[in-house]
MIKE-808594 format. One record per residue (C-alpha): residue number from 1; residue in three letters; y, z, x. Coordinates in Angstrom, 3 decimals, decimal comma, m for minus. Each point is the difference from the previous one (the first is absolute). Layout:
+-----+---------+----------+----------+----------+
| num | residuo |       c2 |       c3 |       c1 |
+-----+---------+----------+----------+----------+
| NUM |     ALA |        Y |        Z |        X |
...
+-----+---------+----------+----------+----------+
***
This chain:
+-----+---------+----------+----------+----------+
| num | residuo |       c2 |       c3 |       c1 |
+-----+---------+----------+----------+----------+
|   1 |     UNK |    8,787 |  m18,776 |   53,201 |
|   2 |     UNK |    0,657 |    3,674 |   m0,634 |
|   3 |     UNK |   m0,851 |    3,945 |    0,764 |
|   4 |     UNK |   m2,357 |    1,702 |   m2,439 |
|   5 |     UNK |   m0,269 |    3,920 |    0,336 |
|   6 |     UNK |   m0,710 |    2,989 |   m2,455 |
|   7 |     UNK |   m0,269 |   m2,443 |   m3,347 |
|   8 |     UNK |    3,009 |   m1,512 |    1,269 |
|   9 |     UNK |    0,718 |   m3,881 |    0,925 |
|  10 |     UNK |    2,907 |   m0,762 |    1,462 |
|  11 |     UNK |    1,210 |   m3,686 |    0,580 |
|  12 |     UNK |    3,297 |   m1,826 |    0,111 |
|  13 |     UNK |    1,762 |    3,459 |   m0,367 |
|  14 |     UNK |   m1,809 |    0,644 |   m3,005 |
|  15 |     UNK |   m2,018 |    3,014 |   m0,567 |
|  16 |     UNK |   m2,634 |   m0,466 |   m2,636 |
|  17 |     UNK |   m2,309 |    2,856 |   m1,173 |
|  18 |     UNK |   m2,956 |    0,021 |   m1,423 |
|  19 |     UNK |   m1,820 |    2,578 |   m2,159 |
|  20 |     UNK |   m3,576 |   m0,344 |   m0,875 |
|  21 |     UNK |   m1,903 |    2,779 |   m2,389 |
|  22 |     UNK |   m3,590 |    0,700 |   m0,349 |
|  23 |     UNK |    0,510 |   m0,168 |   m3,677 |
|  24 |     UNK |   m0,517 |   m2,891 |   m1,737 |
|  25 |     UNK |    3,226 |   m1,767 |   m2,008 |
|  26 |     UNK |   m1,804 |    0,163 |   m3,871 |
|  27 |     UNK |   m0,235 |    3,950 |    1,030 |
|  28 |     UNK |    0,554 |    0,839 |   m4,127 |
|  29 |     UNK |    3,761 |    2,889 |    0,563 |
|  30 |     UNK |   m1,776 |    3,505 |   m1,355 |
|  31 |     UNK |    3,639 |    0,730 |   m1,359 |
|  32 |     UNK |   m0,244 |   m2,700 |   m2,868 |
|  33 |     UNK |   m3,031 |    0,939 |   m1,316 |
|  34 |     UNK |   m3,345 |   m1,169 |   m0,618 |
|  35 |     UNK |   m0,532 |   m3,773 |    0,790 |
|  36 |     UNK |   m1,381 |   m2,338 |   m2,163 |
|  37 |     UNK |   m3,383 |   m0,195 |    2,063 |
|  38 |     UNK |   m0,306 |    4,233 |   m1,090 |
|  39 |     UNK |   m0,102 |   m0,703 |   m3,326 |
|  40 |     UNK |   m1,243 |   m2,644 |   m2,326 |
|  41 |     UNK |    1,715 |   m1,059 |   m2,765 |
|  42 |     UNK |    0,516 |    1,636 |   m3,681 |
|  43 |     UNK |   m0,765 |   m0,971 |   m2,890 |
|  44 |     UNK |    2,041 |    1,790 |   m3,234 |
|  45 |     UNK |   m1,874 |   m0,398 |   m2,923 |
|  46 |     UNK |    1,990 |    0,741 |   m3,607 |
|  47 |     UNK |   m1,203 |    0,234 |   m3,644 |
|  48 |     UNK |    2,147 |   m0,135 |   m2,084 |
|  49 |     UNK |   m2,003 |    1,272 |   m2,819 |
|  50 |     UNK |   m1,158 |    2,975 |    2,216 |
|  51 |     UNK |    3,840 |    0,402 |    1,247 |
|  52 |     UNK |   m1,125 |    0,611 |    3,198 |
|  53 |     UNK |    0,401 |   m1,351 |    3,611 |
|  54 |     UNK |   m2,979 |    0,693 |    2,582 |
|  55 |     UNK |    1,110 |   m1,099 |    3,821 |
|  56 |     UNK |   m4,012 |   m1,256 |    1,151 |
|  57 |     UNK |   m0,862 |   m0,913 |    3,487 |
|  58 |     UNK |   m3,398 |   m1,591 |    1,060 |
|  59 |     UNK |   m1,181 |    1,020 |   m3,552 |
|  60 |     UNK |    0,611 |    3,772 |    0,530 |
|  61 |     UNK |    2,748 |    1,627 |   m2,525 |
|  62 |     UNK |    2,687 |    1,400 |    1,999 |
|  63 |     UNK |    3,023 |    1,428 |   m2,702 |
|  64 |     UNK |   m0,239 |   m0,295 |   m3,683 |
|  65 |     UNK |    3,392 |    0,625 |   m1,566 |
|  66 |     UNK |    1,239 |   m0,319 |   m3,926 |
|  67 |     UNK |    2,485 |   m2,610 |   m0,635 |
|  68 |     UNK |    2,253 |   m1,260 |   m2,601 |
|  69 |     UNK |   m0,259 |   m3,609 |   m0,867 |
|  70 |     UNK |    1,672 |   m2,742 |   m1,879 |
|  71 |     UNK |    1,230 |    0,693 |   m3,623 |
|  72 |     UNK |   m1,947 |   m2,660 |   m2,584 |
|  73 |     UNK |    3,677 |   m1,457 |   m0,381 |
|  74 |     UNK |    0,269 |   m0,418 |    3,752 |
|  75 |     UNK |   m4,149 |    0,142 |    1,622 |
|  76 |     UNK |   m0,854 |    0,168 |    2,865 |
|  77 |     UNK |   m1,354 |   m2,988 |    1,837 |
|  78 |     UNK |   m3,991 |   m0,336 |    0,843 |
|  79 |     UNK |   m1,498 |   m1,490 |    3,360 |
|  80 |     UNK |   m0,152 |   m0,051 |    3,083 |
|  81 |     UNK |    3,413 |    0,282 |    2,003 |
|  82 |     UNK |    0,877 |    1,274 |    3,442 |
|  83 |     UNK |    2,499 |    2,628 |    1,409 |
|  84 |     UNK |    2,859 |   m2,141 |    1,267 |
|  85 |     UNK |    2,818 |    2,611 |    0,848 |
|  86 |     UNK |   m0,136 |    4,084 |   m0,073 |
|  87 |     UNK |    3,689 |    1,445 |   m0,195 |
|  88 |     UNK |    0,969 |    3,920 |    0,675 |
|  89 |     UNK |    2,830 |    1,105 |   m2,960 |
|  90 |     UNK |    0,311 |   m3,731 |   m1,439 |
|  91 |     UNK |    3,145 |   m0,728 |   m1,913 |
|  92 |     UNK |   m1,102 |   m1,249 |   m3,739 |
|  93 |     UNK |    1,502 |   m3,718 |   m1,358 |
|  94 |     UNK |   m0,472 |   m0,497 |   m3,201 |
|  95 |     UNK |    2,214 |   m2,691 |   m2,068 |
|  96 |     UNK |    3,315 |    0,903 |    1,661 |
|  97 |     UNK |   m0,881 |    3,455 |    0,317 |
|  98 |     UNK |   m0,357 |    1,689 |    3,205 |
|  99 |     UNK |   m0,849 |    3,568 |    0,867 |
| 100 |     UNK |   m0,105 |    1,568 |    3,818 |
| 101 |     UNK |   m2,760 |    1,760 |    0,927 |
| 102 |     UNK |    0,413 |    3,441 |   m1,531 |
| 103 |     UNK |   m1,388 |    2,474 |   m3,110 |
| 104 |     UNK |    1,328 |   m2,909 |   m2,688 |
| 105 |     UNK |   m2,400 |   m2,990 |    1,942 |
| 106 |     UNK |   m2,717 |   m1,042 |   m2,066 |
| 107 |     UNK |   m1,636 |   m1,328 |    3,314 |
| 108 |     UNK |    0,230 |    3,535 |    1,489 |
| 109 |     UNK |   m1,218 |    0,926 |    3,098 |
| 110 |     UNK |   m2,286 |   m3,213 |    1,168 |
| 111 |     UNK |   m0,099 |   m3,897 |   m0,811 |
| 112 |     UNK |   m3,251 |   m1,722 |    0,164 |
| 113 |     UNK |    1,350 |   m3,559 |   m0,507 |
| 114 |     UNK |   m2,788 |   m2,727 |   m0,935 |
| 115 |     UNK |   m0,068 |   m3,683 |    0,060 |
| 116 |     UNK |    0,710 |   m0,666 |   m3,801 |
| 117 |     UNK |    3,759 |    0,172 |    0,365 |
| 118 |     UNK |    1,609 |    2,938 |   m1,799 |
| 119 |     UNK |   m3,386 |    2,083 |    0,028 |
| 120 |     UNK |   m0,887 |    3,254 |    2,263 |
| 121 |     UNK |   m1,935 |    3,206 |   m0,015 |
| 122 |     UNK |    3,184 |    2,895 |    0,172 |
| 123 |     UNK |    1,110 |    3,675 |   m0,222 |
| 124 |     UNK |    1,544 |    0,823 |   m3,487 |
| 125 |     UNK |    3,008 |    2,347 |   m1,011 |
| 126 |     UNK |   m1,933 |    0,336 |   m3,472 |
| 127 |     UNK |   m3,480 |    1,755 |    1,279 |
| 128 |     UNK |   m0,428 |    0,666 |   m3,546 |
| 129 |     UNK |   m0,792 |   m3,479 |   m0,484 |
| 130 |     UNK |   m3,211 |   m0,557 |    2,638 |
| 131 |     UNK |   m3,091 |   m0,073 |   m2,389 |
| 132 |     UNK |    1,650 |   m1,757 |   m2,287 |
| 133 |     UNK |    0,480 |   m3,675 |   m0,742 |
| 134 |     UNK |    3,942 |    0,389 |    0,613 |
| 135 |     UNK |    1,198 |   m2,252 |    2,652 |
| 136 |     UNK |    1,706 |   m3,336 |    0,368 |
| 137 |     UNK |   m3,200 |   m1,653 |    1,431 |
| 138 |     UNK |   m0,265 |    2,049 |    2,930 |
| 139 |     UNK |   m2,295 |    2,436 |    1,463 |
| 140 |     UNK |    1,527 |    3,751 |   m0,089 |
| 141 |     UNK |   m0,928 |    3,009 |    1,646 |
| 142 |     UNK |    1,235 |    3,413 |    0,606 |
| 143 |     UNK |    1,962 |    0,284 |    2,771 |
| 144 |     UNK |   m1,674 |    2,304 |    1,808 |
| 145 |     UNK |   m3,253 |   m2,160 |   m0,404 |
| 146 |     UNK |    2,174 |   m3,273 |    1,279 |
| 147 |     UNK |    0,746 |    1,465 |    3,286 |
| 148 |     UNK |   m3,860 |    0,607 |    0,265 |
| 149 |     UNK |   m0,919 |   m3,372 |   m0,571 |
| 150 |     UNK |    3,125 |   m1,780 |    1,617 |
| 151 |     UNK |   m1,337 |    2,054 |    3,160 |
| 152 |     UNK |   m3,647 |   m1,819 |   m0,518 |
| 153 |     UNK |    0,633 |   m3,791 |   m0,178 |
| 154 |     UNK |    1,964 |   m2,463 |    1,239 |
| 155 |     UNK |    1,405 |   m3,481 |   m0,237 |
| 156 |     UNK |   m3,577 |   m2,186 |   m0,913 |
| 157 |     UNK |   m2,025 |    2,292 |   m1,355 |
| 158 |     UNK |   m0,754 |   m1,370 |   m3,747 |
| 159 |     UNK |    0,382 |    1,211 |   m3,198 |
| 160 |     UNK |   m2,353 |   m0,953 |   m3,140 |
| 161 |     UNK |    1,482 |    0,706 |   m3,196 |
| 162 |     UNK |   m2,773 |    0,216 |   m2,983 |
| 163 |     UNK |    1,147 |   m0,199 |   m3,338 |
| 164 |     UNK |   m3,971 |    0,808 |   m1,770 |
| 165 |     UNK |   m2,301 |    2,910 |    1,139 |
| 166 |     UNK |   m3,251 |   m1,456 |    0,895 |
| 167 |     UNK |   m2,816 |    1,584 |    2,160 |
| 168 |     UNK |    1,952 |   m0,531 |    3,258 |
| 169 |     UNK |    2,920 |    2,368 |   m1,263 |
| 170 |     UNK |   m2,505 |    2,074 |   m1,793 |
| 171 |     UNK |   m2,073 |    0,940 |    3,438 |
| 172 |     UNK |    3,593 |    0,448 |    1,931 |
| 173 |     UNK |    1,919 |    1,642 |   m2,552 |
| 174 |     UNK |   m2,873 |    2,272 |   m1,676 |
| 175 |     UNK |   m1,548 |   m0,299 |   m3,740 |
| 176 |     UNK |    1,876 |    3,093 |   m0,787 |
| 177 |     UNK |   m3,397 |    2,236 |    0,274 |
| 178 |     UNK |   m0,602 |   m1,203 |    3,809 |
| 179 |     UNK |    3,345 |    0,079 |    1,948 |
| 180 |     UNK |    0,852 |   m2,389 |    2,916 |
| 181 |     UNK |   m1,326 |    1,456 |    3,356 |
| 182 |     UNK |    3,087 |   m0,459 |    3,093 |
| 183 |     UNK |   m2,508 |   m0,927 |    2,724 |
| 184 |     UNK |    2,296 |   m0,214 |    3,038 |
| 185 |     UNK |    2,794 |    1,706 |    1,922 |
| 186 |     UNK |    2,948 |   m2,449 |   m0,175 |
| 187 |     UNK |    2,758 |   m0,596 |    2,776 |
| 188 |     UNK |    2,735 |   m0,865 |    0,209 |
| 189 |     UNK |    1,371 |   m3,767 |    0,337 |
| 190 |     UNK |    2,025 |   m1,539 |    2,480 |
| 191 |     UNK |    3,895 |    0,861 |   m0,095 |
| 192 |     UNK |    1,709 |   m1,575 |   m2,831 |
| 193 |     UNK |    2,175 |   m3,203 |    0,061 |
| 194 |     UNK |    3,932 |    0,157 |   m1,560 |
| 195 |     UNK |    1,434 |   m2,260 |   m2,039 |
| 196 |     UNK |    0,980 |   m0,630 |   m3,057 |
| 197 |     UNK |   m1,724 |   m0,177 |   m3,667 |
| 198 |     UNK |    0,096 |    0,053 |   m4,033 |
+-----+---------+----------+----------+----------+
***
């Protein structure tokens, strides 16, 4: 048959080792972040009437940040969508245009891509324009205030996009006398996925 010693099995001149740990194999790797079971998921919630984005988890508002949204030439779409893709310094493509990432990219710093083809939640190289209704269809934000929230969500969380203020956006986003109370400490996501987006 063979020899086993010290982990070791030897048999027809082969020498097989085995290594068994205490720790378990789904063990979640400290070094990628949190895992999915630390955190629940997000839910981004837009108005566009408000232009503002609030990032809510288990009901509690976590970040409220001003946006730009789409132009009334070009609006913004409303419902319910889903973060499909997040992208660090995205390269813009735009009818046979194409800009690297850089100062010039209108996606600047962070892509939010979302499954209605063409359509994300971005950085801007015009912060003059977040407030306003200025974009292609898109959701804009500083890019300062992009990093922030690329940093809180990840690929699934979902995105509503209102295009009326009713009494949900008015007790999230304030009645201009009572402003919207952030109720939590947000963390960070999970590390983001690369690839490639409009």
């Amino acid at each position: 048959m063979g020899q086993r010693a010290n982990g070791a099995f030897r048999a027809h001149g082969w020498l097989l080792v085995m290594v068994f740990s205490t720790a378990g194999f789904a063990q979640p790797n400290p070094s990628l972040g949190p895992s999915s079971a630390a955190r629940c998921q997000r839910q981004l919630i837009v108005s566009l009437p408000d232009r503002k984005l609030v990032v809510m988890e288990k009901g509690a508002v976590l970040r409220i940040f001003e946006v730009a949204v789409g132009a009334p030439a070009s609006p913004s779409p409303t419902g319910t969508f889903t973060i499909t893709r997040r992208l660090t310094s995205p390269t813009y493509y735009h009818a046979g245009t194409v800009i690297a990432p850089g100062k010039n990219n209108p996606l600047g710093l962070r892509w939010l891509g979302l499954n209605k083809q063409g359509y994300g939640i971005h950085g801007t190289n015009r912060p003059g324009s977040v407030g306003k209704a200025a974009s292609h269809g898109c959701i804009r934000l500083r890019n300062g205030d992009i990093v922030q929230l690329f940093a809180l969500v990840r690929v699934g969380d979902s995105v509503e996009i209102h295009g009326e203020r009713d009494a949900q956006m008015a007790q999230i986003f304030g009645d201009g006398a009572n402003p919207p109370t952030v109720e939590a400490q947000a963390q960070p996501a999970a590390a983001s996925a690369v690839g490639d987006g409009q």
